[in-house]
BALOBA-1460 file (C-alpha; in Angstrom, 3 decimals):
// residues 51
<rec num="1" residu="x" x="232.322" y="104.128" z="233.333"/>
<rec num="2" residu="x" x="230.964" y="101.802" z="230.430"/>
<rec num="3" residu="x" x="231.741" y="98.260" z="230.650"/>
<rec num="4" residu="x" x="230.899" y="96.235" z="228.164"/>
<rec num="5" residu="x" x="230.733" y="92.649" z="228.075"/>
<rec num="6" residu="x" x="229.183" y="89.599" z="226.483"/>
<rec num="7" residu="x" x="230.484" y="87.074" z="229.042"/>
<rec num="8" residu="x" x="228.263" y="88.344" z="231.612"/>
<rec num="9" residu="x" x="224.550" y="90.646" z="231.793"/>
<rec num="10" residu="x" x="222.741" y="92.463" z="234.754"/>
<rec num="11" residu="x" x="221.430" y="89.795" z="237.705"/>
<rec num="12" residu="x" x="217.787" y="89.669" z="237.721"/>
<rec num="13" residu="x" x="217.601" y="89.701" z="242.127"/>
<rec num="14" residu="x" x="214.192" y="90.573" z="242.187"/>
<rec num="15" residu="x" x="213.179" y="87.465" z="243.919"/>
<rec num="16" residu="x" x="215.591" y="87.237" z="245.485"/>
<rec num="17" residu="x" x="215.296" y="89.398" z="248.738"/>
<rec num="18" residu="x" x="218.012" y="87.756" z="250.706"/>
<rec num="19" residu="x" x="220.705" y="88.379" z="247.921"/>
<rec num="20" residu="x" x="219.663" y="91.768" z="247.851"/>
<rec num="21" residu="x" x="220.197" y="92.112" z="251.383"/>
<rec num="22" residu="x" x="223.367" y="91.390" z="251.647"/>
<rec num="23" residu="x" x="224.362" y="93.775" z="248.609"/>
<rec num="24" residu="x" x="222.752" y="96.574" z="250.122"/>
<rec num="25" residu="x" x="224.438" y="95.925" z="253.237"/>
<rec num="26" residu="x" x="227.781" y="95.871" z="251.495"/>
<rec num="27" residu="x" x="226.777" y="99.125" z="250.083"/>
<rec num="28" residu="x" x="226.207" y="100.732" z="253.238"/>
<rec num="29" residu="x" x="229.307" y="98.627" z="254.761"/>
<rec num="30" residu="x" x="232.052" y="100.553" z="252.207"/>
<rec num="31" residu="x" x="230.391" y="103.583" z="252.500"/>
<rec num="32" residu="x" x="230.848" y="103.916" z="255.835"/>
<rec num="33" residu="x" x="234.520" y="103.030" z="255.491"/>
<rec num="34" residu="x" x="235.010" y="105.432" z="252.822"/>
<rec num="35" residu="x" x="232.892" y="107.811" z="253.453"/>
<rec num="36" residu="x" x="231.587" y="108.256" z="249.956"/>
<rec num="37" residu="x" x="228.131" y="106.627" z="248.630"/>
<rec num="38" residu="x" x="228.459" y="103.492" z="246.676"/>
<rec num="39" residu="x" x="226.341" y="100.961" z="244.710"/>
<rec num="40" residu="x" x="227.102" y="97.837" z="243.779"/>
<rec num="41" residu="x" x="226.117" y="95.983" z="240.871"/>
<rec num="42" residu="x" x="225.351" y="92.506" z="240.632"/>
<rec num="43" residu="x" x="226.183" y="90.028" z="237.341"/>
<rec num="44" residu="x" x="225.830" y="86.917" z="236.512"/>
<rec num="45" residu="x" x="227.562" y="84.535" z="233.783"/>
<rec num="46" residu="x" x="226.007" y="84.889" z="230.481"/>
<rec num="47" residu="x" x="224.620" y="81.633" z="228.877"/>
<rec num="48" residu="x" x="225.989" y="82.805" z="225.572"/>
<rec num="49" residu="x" x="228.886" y="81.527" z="223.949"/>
<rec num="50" residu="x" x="232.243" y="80.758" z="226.142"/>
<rec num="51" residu="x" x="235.326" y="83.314" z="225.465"/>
């Protein structure tokens, strides 16, 4: 899957432990109750231009 999107980019978490936490607990959370491996991807509002 390609998404592509001005409006929003990648998160930059890497300071931020706790918020990477909780998405990897998600991650494990759905898996689980799917039963299929998942990642989830973080983004954040660009600072570009509103749409």
């Amino acid at each position: 899957m390609d998404i592509h999107s001005d409006s929003y980019k990648v998160a930059t978490l890497e300071d931020q432990r706790d918020a990477i936490e909780i998405i990897q607990n998600a991650e494990t959370r759905i898996a689980q109750l799917t039963g299929t491996p998942v990642t989830l991807i973080a983004y954040e509002k660009s600072s570009g231009p509103e749409s």
